[in-house]
N, C-alpha and C positions, 0 to 999 in steps of 0.2 A: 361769660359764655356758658349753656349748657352742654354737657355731654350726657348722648344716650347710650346706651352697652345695650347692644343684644347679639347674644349668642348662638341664635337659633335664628337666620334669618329666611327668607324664602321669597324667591321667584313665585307673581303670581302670572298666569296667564288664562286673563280672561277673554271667556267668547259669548258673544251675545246673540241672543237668538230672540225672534217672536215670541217663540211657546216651547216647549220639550217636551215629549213623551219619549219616558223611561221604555226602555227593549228596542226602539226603532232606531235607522240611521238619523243620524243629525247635521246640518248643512248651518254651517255660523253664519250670521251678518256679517259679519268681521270681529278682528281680535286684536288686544292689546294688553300689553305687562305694563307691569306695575310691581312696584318693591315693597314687599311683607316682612312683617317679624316686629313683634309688639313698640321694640324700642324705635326701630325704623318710621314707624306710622305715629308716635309722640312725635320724633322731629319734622316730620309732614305737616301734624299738626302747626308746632309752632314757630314754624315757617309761616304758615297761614295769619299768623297772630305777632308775625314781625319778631322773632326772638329769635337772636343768633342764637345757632347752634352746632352741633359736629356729632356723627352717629361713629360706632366703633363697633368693627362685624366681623366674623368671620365670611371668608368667602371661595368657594373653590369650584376648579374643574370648568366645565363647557357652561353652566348653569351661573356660575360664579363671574367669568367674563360679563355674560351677557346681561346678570342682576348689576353689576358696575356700572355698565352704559345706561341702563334704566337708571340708576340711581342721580347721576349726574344730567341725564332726560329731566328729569324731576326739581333737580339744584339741590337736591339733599347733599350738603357736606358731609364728607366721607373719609375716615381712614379704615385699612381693614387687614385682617392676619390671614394671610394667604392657607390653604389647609389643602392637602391629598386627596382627599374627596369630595364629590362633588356636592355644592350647596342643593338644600332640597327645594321644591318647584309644587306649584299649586296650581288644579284647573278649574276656573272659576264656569260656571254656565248663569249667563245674566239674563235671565227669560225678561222681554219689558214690556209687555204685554201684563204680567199682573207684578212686574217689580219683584221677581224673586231670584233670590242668588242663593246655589248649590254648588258647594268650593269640594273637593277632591286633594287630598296633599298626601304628597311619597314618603316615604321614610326620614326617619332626623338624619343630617349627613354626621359621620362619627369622626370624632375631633381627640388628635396621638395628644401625650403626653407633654412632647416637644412644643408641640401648638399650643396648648393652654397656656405652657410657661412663657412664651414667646408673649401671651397676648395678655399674661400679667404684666408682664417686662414694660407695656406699650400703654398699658391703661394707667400704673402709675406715675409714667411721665406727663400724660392727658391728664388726670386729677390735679395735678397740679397747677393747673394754667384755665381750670373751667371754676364756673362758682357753685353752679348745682350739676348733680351728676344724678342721670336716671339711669336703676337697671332695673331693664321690661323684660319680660317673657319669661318661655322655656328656655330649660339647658338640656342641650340636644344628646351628653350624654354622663356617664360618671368622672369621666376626665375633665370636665368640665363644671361641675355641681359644686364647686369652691370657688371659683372666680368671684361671684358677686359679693360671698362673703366677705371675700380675700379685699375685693375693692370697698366696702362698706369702713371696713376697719382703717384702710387707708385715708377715705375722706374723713373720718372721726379724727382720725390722727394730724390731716391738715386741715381739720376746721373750715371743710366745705361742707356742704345741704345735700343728703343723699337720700334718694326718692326711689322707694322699690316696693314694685307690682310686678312677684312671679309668684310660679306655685310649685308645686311638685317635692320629692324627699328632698332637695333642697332649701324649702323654705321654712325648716324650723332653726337650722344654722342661720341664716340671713335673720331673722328675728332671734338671735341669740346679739349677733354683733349689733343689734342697734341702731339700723338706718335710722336717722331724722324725721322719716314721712315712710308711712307705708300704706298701699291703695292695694286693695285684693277684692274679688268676688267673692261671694258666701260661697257657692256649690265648687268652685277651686279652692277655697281655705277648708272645708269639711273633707272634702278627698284626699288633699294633700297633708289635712294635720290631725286624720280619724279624729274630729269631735263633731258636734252637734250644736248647730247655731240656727235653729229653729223657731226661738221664742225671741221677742226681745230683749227679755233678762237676760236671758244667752249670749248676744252679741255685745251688749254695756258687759256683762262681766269678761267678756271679750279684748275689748277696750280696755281694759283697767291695767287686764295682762299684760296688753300691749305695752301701756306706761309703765308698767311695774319693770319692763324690760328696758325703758330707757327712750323710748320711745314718742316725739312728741304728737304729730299729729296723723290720726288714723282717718282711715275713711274704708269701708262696707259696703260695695255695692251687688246689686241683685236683680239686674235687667229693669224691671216696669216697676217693683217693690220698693218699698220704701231706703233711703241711705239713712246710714246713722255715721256718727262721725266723732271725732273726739281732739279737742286742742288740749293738750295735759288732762288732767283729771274732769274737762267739762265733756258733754257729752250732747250731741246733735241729730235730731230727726228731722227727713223731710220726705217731702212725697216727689218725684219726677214728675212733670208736665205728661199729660194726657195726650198719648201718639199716636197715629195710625204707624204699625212699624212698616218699613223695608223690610232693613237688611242692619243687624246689632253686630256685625264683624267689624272691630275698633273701636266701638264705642266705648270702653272700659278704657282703651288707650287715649281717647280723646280727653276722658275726665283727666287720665292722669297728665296729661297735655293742660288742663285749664288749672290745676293744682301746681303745676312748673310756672307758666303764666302768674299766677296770682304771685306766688315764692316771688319771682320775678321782680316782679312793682311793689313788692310789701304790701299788697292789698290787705286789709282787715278781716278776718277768720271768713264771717257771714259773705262777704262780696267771692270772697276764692272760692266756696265751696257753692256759689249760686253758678258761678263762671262755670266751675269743674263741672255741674248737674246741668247746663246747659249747653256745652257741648258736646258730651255726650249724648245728649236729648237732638242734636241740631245731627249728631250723626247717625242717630239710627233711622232717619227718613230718608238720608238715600243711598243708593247705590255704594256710589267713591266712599272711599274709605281716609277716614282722618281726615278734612279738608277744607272744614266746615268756616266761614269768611267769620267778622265781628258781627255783620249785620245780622247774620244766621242765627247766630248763636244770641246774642239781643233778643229776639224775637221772643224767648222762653223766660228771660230772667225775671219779668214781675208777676209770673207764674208760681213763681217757689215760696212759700214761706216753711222758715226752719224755724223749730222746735226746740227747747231744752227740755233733754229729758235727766233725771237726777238730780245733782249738785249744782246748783244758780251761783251762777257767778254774781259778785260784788259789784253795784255801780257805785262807782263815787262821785259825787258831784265836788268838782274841784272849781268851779263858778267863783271869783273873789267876791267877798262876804263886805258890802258897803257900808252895813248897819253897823254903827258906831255901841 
C-alpha cells in the first residue's frame, strides 16, 4: 500500500461560470468541492491508476467536517488528526467558455504543538504497514516543518521508499534526511533553497548534490521546460509533449503520482519517467485536477524521447556466447 502525508490540506470550492469580469457581480452556474492539498490529489491520482492507497491529514473545525465528507464523496481513503482550527478553503472560478481557472485560498490553518506530536505518534504506526510513503506539499506552519523529516528518517529506518515533493525553509532538512525519491519544481527549489538553477550545468550539478546526499532518484520539473532527472549518478533530459494548456494546478502532483505508479510495478527508469511526464502532460489540459484515466495519459507517451546527458551508462550484453 501507499501512504500520502499532507499537511496542509484544503477545501476547494469551485464555481463555474461562462465568463468573469473582474469589479462586477458574479452569478455561478453551479458549484462543487473537491479535496485539495498536494499529497491529497497523488492519492486521486492513483486511485485513477488502480493503486491502493491511504492519505494522512490534518483536519479541523466546520471546513474540516465538510473536506471529510468530500473526501470519502471521492473514495480517497483516509485517516486524519483532528486540529483546533479550522482547515483552510479555496475558491476556484472555472470560466469555461475559454477554460480558465482563478483559485483564491485563505490563510494556512496553524497546527499546536500537541497536534504535530499526535500526528507523529499516527504516521509512524502507518509507516509501518505501507511500502511507499509520499510527503507532498506545504507545511502550513513552524510546528509543523519536522514532520516530514521526522517521517523520512522513519521510512529509512524501516526500509520503505519514501517520495517527497515539498518546498519551503523545510526542504533543506528533508534533503538532509535522505528520502529515496525526490520531485520539486525549479521556481519552488530556487525560492525555497536561495540558489540558482537557471542553466543546465546548474541543475546536473544539482542532481549530483542530490546523490551526494544519499539520495537515489531525482526529477526537476519546470511547467512546459524541459525535465531533467537523475537514477544515482545518471542523469536524464527530456522535453514534455507540446499542449495547449488549461489549467497546470496538480500537474507536478500527477508526475509525482506516475513516479509512485512506476515505484509500484518496478517499471524500468525510462518507462517511470515517460509515465510520470505524461500525466502530468494529460493533467494540464483540463480543468479536474489529478484524474487523468490510462488512456489519457497513453495518448502522450510516444511523444517523449529522453536523453542522457553526462555519464553513459554501461550496456552489457549478457546474450550467451554459442561460438565455441
Amino acid at each position: 500500500m501507499v501512504l500520502t502525508v499532507t499537511l496542509n490540506p484544503l477545501l476547494e470550492k469551485r464555481l463555474t461560470f461562462k465568463s468573469v469580469t473582474l469589479g462586477n457581480t458574479q452569478r455561478a452556474k453551479s458549484i462543487y468541492f473537491t479535496a485539495g492539498g498536494k499529497g491529497i490529489n497523488v492519492s486521486r491520482q492513483l486511485n485513477c491508476l488502480n493503486i491502493p492507497n491511504h492519505a494522512l491529514t490534518f483536519l479541523g473545525g466546520d471546513t474540516g467536517k465538510l473536506l471529510r465528507k468530500v473526501l470519502s464523496n471521492e473514495k480517497i481513503s483516509f485517516s486524519f488528526v483532528p486540529t483546533k482550527n479550522e482547515t483552510r478553503e479555496a475558491f476556484l472560478a472555472v470560466e469555461e467558455k475559454i477554460k480558465r481557472v482563478s483559485t483564491f485560498i485563505s490563510p494556512n490553518n496553524l497546527i499546536t504543538e500537541a497536534e504535530s506530536n499526535e500526528f507523529k505518534n499516527k504516521l509512524e504506526k502507518m509507516i509501518r504497514n505501507c511500502s511507499i510513503v509520499v510527503f507532498s506539499g506545504s507545511s502550513p506552519c513552524t510546528q509543523t516543518d519536522d514532520i516530514f523529516s521526522y517521517g523520512i528518517n522513519l521510512a529509512n529506518q524501516l526500509d520503505k521508499i519514501s517520495v517527497l515533493d515539498t518546498y519551503g525553509t523545510h526542504l533543506q532538512k528533508c534533503i538532509d534526511s535522505a528520502p529515496t525519491v525526490i520531485h520539486n519544481n525549479i521556481t519552488e527549489l530556487e525560492n525555497s533553497l536561495n540558489i540558482d538553477l537557471s542553466n543546465e550545468q546548474k541543475k546536473i550539478d544539482f542532481l549530483k548534490f542530490l546523490y551526494s546526499k544519499g539520495i537515489k532518484l531525482a526529477f526537476l520539473t519546470d511547467g512546459s521546460n524541459d525535465v531533467f532527472a537523475a537514477k544515482f549518478d545518471f542523469h536524464y533530459k527530456l522535453s514534455p509533449p507540446k499542449i495547449k494548456l488549461v489549467d497546470s494546478t496538480g500537474s507536478g502532483d500527477a508526475f509525482t503520482a506516475g513516479v509512485v505508479f512506476g515505484l509500484y510495478h518496478s517499471f524500468v527508469f525510462d518507462d517511470l519517467l515517460k509515465i510520470a511526464t505524461s500525466l502530468g502532460t494529460a493533467n494540464a489540459v483540463k480543468i479536474e485536477t489529478c484524474n487523468s484515466t490510462v488512456d489519457e495519459y497513453e495518448n502522450y507517451i510516444d511523444l517523449i524521447q529522453i536523453k542522457s546527458v553526462g555519464k553513459k551508462m554501461k550496456i552489457i550484453d549478457d546474450t550467451p556466447n554459442t561460438i565455441s
